[in-house]
C-alpha positions in Angstrom: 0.0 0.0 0.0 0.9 3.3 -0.9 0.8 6.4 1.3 -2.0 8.0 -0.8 -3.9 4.8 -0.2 -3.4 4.5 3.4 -4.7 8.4 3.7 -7.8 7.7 1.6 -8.5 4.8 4.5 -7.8 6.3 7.0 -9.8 9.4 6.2 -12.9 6.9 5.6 -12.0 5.0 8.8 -11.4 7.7 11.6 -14.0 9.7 9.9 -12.3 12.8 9.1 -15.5 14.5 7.4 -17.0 14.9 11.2 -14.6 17.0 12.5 -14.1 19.4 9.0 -14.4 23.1 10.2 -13.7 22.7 13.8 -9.8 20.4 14.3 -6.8 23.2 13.5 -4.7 20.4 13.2 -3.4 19.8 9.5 -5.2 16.2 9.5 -3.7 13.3 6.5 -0.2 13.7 5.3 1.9 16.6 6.8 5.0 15.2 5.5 6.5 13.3 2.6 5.8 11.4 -0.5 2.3 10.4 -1.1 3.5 7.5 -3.6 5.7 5.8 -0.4 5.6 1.9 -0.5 4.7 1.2 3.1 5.6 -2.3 4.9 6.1 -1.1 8.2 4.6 2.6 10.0 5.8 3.9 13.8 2.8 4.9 16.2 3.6 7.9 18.7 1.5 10.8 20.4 3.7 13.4 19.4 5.3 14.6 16.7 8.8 14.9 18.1 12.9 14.3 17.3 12.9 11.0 20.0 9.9 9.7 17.8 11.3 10.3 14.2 15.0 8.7 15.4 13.2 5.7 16.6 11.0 5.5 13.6 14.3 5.5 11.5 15.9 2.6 13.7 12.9 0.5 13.4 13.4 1.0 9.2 9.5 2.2 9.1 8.5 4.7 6.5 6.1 6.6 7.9 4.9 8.0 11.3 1.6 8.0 12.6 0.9 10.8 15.6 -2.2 12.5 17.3 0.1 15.3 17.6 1.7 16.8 14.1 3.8 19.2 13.3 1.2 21.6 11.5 -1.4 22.7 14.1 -2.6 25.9 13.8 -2.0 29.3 12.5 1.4 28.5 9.9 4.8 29.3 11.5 8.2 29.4 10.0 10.3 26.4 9.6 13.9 27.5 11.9 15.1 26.4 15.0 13.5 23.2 16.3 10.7 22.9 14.0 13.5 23.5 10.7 15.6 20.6 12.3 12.8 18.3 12.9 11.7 18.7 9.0 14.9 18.5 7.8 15.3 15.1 9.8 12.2 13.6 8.1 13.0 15.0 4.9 17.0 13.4 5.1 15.6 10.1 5.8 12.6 9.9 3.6 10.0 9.3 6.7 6.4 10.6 6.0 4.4 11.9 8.6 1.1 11.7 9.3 -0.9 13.2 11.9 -4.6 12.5 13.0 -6.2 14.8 15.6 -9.6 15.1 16.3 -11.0 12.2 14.2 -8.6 10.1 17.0 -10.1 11.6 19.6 -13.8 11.1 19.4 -14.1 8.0 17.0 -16.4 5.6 18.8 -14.6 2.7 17.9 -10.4 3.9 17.4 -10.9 7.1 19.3 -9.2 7.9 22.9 -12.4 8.4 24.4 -14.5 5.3 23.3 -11.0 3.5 24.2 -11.0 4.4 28.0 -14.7 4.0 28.6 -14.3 0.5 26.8 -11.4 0.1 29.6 -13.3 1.2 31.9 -16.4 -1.9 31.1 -19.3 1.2 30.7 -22.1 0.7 29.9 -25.3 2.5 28.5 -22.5 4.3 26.2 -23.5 7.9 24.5 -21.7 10.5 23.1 -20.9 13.3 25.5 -19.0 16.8 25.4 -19.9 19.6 23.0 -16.9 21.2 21.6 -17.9 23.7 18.7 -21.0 22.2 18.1 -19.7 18.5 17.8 -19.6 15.7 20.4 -16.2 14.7 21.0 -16.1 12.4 24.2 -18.3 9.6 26.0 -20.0 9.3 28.8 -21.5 5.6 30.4 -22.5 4.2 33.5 -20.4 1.3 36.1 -22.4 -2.0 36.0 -21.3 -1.5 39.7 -20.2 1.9 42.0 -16.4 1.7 42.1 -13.9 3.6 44.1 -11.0 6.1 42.2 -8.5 4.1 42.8 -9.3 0.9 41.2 -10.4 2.9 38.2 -7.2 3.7 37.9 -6.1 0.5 38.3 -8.1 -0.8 35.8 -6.9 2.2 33.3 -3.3 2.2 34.2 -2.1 -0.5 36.0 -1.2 1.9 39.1 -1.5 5.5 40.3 1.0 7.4 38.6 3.2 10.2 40.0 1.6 12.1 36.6 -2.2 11.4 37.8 -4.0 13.8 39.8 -7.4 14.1 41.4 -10.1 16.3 42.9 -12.0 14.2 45.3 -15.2 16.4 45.7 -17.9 14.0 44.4 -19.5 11.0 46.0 -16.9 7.8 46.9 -18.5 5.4 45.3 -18.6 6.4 41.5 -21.3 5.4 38.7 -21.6 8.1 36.1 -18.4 8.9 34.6 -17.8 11.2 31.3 -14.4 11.2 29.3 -12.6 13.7 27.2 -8.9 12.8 26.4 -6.1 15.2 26.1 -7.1 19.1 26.7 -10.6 18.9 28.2 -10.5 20.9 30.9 -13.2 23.5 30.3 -15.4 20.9 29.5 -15.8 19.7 33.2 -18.8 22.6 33.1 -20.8 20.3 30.9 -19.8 17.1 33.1 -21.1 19.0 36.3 -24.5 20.2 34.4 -24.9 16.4 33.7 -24.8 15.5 37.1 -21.5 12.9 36.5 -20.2 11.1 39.3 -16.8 11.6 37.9 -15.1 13.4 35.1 -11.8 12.3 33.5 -9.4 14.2 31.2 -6.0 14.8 30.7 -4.7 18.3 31.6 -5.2 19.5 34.8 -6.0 23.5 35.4 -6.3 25.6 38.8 -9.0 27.3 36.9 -11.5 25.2 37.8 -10.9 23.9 41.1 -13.4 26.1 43.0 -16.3 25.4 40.3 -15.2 21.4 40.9 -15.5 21.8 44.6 -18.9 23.8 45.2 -20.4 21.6 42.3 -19.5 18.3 44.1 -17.4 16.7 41.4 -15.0 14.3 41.1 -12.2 15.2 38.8 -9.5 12.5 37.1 -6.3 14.7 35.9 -4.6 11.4 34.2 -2.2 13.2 31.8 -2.9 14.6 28.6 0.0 11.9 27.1 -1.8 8.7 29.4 -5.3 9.4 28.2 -4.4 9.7 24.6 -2.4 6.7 24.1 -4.9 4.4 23.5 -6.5 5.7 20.2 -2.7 5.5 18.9 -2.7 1.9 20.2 -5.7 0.9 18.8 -5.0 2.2 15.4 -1.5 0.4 15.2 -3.7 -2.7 16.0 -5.9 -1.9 13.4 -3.9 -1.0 10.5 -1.6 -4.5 11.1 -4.9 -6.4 11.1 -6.6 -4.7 8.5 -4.0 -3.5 5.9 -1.4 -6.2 6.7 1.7 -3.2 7.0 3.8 -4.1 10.2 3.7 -1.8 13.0 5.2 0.0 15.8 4.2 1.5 19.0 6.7 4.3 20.4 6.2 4.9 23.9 7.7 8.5 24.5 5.8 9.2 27.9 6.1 13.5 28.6 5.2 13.0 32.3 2.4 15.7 31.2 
């Protein structure tokens, strides 16, 4: 498969149509040759130098991130950012970045991912963000405790992971937004959720958690969007037959 083939599947897989208009992110093929043979592809979150060096000692020819090198307003290409290019460009490695459409997919996304981890049930889209439902939300089949949420998420409680504890103990309603979600806790706490998990945490909105009775899950913007990146490199070696790659390149963040 070629690299124009692989975007035209994955733009039909992930969806890309349903987040048009609202992702800044330079979604498909930010880098390289769109008529690359592809046999094997690296998986990271982030578009970075430690992802591209691995993804050149593991002889892939492509990259897969959530986050690319193109997001936003345009920017020159010096310093960092020139060096990085010039890297992917010396070594013939495409990049390929997927955003939004990785986020809220309710199959491959980060969100349906973690409420799938999580064993939810009475699943529904949840989280407005410009007009577009970009999480999940679900009840426990049983109340559960934080910590073995977290157990069940992450294997442990992280040094990264943080918490307000200002909802009930015993948790049923939960809501998920990977990555930046932070403002959306509001729409959590209009809901009447048990408990909301994102990635970044934010002083901003401690008081609002506290008098609204709300437990919070900070789990890292990198730990909560892992698992769309994992589930994709599954998918594309089972569906497309090219060999592939996880690169774990945890930020701590």
């Amino acid at each position: 498969m070629i690299m124009a083939d692989f975007d035209r599947w994955t733009r039909e897989r992930l969806e890309f149509p349903e987040t048009d208009g609202i992702d800044s992110s330079l979604n498909g093929i930010q880098l390289g040759d769109s008529n690359t043979e592809l046999s094997k592809m690296a998986f990271a979150v982030d578009a970075c130098m430690d992802a591209f060096r691995r993804t050149k000692q593991e002889g892939a020819q492509a990259l897969f991130v959530h986050h690319g090198l193109f997001r936003g307003p345009a920017f020159p290409l010096t310093g960092v950012m020139g060096e990085r290019v010039r890297f992917l460009m010396k070594n013939d490695i495409s990049l390929y970045a997927c955003h939004l459409p990785l986020d809220r997919h309710a199959e491959l996304g980060n969100n349906a991912r973690i409420v799938g981890e999580l064993g939810l049930e009475d699943i529904e889209p949840f989280g407005d963000y410009k007009d577009r439902k970009i999480g999940f939300k679900g009840q426990l089949p049983e109340a559960s405790d934080l910590e073995s949420l977290i157990i069940r998420l992450f294997g442990a409680w992280e040094s990264r992971i943080n918490a307000l504890r200002f909802g009930p103990s015993e948790i049923r309603s939960i809501g998920v937004i990977s990555g930046g979600g932070t403002r959306e806790v509001s729409q959590a706490i209009a809901e009447g959720l048990d408990l909301y998990i994102t990635g970044d945490a934010s002083h901003n909105i401690y008081h609002e958690c506290r008098e609204a009775g709300i437990n919070v899950l900070f789990a890292g913007h990198y730990l909560t969007e892992i698992f769309g990146i994992k589930a994709m490199a599954e998918t594309v070696a089972t569906e497309l037959g090219i060999e592939t790659v996880f690169l774990d390149i945890p930020t701590g963040y």
